[in-house]
Backbone as JSON Lines, residues from 0, in Angstrom:
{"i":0,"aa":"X","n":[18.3,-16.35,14.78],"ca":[17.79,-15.39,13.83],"c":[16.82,-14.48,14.56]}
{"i":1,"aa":"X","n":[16.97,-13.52,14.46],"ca":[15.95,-12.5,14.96],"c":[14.62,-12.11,14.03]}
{"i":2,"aa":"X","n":[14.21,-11.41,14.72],"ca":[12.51,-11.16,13.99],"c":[13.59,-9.82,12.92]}
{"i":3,"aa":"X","n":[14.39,-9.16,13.52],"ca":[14.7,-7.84,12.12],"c":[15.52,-8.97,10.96]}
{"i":4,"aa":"X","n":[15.98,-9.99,10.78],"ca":[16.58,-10.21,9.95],"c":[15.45,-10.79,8.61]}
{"i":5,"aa":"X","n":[14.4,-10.74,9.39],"ca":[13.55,-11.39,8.4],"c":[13.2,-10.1,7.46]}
{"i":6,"aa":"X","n":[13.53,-8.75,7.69],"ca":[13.38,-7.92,6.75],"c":[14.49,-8.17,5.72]}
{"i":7,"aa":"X","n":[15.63,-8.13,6.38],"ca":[16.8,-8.59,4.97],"c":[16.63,-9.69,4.05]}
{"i":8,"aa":"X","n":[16.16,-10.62,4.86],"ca":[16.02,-11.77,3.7],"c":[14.77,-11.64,2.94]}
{"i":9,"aa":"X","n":[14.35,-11.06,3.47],"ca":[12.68,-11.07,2.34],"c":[12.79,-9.46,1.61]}
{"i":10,"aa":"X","n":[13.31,-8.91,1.97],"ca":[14.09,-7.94,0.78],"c":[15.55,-8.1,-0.13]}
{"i":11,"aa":"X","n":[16.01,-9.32,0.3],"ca":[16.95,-9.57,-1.11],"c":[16.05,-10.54,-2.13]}
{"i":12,"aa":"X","n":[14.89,-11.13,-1.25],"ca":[14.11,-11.87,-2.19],"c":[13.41,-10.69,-2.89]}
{"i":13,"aa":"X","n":[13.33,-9.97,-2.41],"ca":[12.11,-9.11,-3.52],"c":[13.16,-8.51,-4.76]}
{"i":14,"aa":"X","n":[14.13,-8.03,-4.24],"ca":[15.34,-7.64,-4.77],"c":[15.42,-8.67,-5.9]}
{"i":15,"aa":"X","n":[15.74,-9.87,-5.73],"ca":[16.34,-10.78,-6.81],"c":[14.52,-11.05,-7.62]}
{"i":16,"aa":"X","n":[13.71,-11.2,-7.17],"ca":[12.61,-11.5,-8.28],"c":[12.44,-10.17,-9.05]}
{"i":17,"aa":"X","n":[12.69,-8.95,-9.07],"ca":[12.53,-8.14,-9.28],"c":[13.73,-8.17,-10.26]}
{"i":18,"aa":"X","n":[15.22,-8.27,-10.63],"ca":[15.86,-8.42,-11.02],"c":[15.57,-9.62,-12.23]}
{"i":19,"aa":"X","n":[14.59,-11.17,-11.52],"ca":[13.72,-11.92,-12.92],"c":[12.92,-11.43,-13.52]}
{"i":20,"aa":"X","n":[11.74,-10.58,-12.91],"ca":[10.91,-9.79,-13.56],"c":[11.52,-9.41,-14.54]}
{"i":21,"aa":"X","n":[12.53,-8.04,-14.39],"ca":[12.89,-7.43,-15.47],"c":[13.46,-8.3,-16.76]}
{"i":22,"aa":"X","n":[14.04,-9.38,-16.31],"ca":[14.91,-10.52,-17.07],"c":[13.68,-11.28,-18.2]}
{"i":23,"aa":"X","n":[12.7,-11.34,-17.6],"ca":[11.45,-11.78,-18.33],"c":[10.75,-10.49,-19.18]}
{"i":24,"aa":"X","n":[10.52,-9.5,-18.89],"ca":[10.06,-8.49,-19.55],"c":[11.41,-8.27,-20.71]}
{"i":25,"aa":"X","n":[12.35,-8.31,-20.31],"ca":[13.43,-8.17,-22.12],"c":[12.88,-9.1,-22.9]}
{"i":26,"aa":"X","n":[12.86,-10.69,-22.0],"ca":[12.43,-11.88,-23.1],"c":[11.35,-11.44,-23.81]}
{"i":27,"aa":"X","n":[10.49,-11.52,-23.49],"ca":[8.97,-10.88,-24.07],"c":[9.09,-9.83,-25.04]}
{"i":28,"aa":"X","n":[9.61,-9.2,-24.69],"ca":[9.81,-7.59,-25.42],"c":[10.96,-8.08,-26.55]}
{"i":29,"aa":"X","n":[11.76,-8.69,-26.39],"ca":[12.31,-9.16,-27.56],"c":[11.97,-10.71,-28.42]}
{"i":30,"aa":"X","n":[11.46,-11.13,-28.41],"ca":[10.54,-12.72,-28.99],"c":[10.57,-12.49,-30.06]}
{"i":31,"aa":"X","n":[10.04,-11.42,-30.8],"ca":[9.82,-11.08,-32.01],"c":[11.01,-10.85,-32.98]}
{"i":32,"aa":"X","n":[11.8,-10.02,-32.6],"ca":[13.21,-9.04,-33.22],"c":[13.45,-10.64,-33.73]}
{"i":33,"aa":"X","n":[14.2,-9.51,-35.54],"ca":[14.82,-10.85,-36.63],"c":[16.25,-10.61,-36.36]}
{"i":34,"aa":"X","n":[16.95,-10.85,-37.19],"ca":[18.61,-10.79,-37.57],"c":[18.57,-11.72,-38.9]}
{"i":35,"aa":"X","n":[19.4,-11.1,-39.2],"ca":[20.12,-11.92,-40.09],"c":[20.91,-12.81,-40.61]}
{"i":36,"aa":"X","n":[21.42,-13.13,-38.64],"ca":[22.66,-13.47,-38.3],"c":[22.64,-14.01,-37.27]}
{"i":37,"aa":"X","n":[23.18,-15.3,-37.06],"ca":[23.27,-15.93,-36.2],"c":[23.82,-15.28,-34.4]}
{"i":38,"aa":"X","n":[24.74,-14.16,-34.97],"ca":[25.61,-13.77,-34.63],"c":[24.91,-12.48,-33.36]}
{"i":39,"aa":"X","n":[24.32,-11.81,-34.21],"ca":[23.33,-10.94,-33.77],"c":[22.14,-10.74,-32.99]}
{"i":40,"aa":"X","n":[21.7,-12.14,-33.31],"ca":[20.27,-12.46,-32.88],"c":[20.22,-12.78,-31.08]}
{"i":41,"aa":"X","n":[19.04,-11.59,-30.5],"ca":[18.4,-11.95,-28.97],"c":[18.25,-12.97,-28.91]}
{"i":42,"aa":"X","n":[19.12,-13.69,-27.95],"ca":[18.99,-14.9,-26.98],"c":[18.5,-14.86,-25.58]}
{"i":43,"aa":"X","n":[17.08,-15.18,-25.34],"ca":[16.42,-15.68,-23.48],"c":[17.69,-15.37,-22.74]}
{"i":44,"aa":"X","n":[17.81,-14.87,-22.13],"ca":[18.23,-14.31,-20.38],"c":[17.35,-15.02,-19.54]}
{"i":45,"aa":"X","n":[18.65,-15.43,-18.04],"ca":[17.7,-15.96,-16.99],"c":[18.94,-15.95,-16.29]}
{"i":46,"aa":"X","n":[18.58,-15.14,-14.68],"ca":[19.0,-14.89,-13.66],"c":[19.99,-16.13,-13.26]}
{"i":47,"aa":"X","n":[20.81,-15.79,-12.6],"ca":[21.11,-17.39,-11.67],"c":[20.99,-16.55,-10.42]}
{"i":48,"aa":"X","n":[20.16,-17.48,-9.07],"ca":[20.51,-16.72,-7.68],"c":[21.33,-17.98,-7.14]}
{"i":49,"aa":"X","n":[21.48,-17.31,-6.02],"ca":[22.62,-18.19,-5.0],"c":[21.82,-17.84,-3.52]}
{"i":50,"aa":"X","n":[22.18,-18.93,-2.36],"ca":[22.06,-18.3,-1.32],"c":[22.97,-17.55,-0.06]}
{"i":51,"aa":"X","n":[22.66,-16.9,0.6],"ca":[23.76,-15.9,0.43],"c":[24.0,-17.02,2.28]}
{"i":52,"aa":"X","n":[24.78,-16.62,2.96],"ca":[24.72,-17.57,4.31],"c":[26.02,-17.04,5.24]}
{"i":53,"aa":"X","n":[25.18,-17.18,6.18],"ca":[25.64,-16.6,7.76],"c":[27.18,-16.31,7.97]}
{"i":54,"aa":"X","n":[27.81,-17.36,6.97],"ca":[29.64,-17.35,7.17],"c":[30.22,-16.77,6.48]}
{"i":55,"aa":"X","n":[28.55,-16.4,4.93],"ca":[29.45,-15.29,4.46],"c":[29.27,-14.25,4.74]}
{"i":56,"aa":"X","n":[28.69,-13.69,5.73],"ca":[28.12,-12.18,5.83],"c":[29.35,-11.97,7.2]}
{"i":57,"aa":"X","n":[29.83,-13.4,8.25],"ca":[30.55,-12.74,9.25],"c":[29.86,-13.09,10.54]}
{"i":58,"aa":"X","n":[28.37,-13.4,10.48],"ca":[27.42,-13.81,11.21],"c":[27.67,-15.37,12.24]}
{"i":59,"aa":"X","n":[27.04,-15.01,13.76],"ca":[26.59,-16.31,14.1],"c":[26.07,-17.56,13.7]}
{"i":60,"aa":"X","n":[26.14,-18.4,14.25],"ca":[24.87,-19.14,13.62],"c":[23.67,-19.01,13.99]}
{"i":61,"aa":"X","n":[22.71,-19.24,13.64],"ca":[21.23,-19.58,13.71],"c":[20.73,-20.78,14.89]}
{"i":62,"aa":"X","n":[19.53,-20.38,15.57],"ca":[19.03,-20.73,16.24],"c":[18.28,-22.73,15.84]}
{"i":63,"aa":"X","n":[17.92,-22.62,14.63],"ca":[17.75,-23.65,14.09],"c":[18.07,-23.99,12.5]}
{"i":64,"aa":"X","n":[19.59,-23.4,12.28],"ca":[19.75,-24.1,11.41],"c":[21.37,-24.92,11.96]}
{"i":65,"aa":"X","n":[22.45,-25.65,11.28],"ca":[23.34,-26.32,11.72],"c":[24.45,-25.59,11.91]}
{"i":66,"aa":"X","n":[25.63,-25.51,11.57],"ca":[27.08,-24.84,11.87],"c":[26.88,-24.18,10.56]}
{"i":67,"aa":"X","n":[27.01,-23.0,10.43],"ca":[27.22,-22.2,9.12],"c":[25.94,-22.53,8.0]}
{"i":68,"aa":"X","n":[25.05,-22.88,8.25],"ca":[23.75,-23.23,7.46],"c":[22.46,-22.36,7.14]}
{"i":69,"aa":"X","n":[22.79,-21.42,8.28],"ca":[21.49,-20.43,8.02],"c":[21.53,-19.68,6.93]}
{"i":70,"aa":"X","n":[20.62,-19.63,6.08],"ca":[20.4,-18.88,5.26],"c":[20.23,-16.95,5.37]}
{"i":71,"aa":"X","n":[20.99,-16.32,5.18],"ca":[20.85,-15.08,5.23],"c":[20.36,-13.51,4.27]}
{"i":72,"aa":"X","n":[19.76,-14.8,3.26],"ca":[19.17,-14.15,2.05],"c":[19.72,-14.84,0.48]}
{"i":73,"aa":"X","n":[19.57,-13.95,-0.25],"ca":[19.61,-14.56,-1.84],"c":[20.54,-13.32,-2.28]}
{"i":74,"aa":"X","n":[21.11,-13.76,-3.4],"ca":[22.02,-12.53,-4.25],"c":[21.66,-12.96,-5.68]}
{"i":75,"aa":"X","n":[21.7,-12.4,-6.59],"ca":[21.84,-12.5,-7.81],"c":[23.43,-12.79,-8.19]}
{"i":76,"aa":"X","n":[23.73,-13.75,-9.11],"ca":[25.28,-14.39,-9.52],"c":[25.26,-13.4,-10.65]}
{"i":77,"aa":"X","n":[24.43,-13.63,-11.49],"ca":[24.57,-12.89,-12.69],"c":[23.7,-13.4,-13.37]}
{"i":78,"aa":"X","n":[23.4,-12.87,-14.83],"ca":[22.42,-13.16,-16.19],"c":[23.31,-13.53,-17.11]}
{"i":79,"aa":"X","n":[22.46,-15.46,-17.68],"ca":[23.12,-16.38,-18.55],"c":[22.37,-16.11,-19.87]}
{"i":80,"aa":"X","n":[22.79,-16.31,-20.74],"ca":[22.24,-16.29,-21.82],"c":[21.74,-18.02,-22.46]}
{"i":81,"aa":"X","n":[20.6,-17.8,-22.79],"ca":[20.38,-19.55,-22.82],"c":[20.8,-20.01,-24.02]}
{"i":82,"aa":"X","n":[21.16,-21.5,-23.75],"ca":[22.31,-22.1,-25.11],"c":[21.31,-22.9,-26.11]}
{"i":83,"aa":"X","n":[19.31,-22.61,-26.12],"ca":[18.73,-23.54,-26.84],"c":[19.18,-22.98,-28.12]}
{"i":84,"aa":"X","n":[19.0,-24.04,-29.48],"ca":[19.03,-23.15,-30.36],"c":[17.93,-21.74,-31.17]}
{"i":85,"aa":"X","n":[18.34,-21.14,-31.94],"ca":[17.9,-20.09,-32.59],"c":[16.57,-20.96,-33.45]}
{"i":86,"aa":"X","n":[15.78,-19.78,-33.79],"ca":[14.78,-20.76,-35.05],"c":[14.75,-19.43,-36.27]}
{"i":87,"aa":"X","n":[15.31,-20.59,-37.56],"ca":[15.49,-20.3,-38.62],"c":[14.39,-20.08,-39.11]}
{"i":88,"aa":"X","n":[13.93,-19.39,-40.01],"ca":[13.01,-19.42,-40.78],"c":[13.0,-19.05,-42.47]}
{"i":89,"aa":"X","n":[12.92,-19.86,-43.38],"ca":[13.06,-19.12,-44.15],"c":[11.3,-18.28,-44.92]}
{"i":90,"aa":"X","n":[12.36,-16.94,-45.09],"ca":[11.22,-15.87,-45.27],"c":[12.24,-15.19,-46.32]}
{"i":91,"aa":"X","n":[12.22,-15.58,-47.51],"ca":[13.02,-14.95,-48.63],"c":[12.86,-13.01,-48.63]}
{"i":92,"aa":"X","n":[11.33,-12.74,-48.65],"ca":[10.85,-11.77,-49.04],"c":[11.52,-10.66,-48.03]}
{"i":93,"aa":"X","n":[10.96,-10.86,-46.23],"ca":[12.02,-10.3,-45.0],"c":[12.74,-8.82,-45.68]}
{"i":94,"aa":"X","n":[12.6,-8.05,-45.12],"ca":[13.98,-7.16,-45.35],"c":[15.32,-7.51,-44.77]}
{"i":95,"aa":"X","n":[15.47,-8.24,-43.73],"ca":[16.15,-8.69,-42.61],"c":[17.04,-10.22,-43.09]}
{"i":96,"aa":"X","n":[16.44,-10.97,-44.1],"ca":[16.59,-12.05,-44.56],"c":[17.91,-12.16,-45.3]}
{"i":97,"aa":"X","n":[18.69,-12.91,-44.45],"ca":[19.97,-13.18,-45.67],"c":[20.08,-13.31,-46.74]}
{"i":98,"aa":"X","n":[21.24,-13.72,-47.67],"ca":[21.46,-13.58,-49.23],"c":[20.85,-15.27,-49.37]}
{"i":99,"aa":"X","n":[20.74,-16.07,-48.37],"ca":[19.98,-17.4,-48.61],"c":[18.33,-17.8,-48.19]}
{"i":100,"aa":"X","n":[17.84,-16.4,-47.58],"ca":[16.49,-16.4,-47.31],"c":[16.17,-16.38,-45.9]}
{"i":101,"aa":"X","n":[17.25,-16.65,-45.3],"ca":[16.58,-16.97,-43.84],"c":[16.79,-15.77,-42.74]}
{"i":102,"aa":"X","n":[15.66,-15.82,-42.03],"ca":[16.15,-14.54,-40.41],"c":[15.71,-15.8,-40.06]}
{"i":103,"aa":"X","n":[16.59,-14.98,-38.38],"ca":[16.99,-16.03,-37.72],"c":[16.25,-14.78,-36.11]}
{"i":104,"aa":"X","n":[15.04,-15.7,-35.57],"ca":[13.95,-15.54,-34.5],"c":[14.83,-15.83,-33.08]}
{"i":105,"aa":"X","n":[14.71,-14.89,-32.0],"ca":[15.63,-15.21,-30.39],"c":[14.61,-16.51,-30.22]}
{"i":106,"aa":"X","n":[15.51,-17.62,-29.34],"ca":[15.34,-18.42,-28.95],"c":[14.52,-18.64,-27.35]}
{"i":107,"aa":"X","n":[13.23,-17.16,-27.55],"ca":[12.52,-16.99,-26.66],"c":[10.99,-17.8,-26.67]}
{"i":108,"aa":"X","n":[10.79,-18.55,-25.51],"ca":[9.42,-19.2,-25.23],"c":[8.61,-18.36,-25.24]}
{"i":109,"aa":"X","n":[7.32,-17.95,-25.39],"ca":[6.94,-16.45,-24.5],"c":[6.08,-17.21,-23.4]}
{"i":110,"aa":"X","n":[5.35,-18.3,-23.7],"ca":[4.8,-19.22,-22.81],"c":[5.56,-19.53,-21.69]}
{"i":111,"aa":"X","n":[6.74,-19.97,-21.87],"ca":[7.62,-20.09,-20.84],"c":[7.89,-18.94,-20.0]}
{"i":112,"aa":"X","n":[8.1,-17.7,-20.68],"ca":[8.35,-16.43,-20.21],"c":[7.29,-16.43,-19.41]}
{"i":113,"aa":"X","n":[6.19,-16.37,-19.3],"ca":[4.55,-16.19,-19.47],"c":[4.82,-16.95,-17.55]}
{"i":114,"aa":"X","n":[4.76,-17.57,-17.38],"ca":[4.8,-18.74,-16.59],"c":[5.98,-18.17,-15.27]}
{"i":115,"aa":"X","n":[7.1,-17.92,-16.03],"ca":[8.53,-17.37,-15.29],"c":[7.66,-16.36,-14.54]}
{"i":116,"aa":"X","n":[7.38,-15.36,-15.43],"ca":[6.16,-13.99,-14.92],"c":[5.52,-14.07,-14.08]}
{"i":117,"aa":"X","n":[4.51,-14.92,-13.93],"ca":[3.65,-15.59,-12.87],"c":[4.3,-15.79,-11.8]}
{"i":118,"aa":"X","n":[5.11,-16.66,-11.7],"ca":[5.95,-17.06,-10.88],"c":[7.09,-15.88,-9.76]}
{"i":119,"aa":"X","n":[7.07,-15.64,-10.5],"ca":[8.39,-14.09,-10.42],"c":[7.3,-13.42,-9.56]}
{"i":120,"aa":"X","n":[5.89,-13.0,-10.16],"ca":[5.32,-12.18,-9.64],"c":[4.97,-12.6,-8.36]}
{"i":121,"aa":"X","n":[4.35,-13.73,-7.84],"ca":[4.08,-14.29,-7.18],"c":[4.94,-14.62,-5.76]}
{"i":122,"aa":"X","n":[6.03,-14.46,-6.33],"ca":[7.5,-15.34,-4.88],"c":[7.53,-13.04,-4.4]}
{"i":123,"aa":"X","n":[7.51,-12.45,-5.2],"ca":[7.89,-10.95,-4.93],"c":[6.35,-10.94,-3.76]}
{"i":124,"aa":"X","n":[5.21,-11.15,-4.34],"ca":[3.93,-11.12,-3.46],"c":[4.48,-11.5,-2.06]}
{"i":125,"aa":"X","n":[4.82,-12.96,-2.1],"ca":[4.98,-13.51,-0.96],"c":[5.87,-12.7,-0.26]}
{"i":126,"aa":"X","n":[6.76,-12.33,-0.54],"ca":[8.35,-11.5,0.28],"c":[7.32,-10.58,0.82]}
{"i":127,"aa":"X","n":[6.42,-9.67,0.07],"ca":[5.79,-8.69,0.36],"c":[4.83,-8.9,1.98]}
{"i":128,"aa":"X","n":[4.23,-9.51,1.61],"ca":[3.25,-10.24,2.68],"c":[4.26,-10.94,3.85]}
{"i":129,"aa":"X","n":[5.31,-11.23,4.18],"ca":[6.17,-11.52,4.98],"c":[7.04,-10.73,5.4]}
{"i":130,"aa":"X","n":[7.03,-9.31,4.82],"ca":[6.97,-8.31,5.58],"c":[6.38,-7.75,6.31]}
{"i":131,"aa":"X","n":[5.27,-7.76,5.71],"ca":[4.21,-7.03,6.61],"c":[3.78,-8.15,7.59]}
{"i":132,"aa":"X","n":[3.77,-9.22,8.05],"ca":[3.25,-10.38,8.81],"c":[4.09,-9.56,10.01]}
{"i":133,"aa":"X","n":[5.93,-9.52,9.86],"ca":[6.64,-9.29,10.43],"c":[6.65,-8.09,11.11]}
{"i":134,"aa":"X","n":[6.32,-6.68,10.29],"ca":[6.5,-5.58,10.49],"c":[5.03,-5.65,12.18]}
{"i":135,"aa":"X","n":[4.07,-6.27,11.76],"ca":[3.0,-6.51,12.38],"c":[3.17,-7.02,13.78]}
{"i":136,"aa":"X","n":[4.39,-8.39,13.56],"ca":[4.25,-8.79,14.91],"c":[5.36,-7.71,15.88]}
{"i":137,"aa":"X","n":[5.89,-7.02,15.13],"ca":[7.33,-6.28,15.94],"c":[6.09,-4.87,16.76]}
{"i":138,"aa":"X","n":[5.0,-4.64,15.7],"ca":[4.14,-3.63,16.64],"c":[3.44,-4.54,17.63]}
{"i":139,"aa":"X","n":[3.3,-5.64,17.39],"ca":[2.37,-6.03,18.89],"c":[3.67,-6.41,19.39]}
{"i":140,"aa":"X","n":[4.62,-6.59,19.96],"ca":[5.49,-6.6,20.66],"c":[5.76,-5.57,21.52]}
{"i":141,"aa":"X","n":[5.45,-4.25,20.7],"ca":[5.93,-2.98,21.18],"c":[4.34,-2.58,22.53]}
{"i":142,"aa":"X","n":[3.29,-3.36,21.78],"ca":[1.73,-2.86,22.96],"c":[1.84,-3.62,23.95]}
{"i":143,"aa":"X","n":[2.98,-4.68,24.15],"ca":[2.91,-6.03,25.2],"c":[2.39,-5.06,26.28]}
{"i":144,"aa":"X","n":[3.46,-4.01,26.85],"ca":[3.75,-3.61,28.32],"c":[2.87,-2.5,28.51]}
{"i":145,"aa":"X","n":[1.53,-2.11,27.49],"ca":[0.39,-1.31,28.31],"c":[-0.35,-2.04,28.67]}
């Protein structure tokens, strides 16, 4: 692995937390929204990543990882919709409220969200700062030979 590849992998990481970020800011932003309908009603989103690796890009192997093992970054698979259930409520009065009383609330934590956020924000920090560690040592590399 070279010192430039550490820009790719710590920019698909920023890439994919950035992709949870946003995934957490819908949750949040939708917590509240009713329906009427089972059918209708915002359900939590959450990323799946994968890691992305050396045999699939076409690549050597790595200096210290095994035959086809090096990690060559992260991809996003896609956004699942989560299978907890919905929470009913009955609220007769509601404009939103069925012909039996109930809206039906997305099956969003915001605490949990809250936490994801933190987290999300935090792994993007790190990518950040492991750029620049990197970008840093490639300039003292470049002052070796005055």
């Amino acid at each position: 692995m070279s010192l430039s590849d550490v820009f790719t992998i710590a920019g698909s990481g920023m890439s994919a937390q950035s992709v949870r970020l946003n995934t957490v800011a819908s949750n949040i932003a939708n917590a509240e929204t009713v329906s009427s309908s089972v059918g209708e009603t915002y359900r939590a989103r959450n990323p799946v990543f994968s890691t992305v690796f050396n045999q699939q890009q076409g690549l050597g192997q790595s200096l210290f990882a095994g035959e086809d093992q090096s990690g060559h970054g992260v991809e996003v698979r896609g956004i699942v919709q989560s299978d907890a259930e919905l929470q009913a409520r009955y609220e007769p009065d509601h404009p939103m409220a069925n012909e039996e009383g109930y809206v039906y609330y997305p099956n969003v934590n915001v605490v949990e969200e809250m936490a994801n956020m933190m987290s999300a924000s935090r792994a993007y920090q790190t990518n950040v700062e492991i750029m620049n560690a990197a970008k840093t040592m490639l300039q003292r590399v470049l002052t070796l030979g005055q």
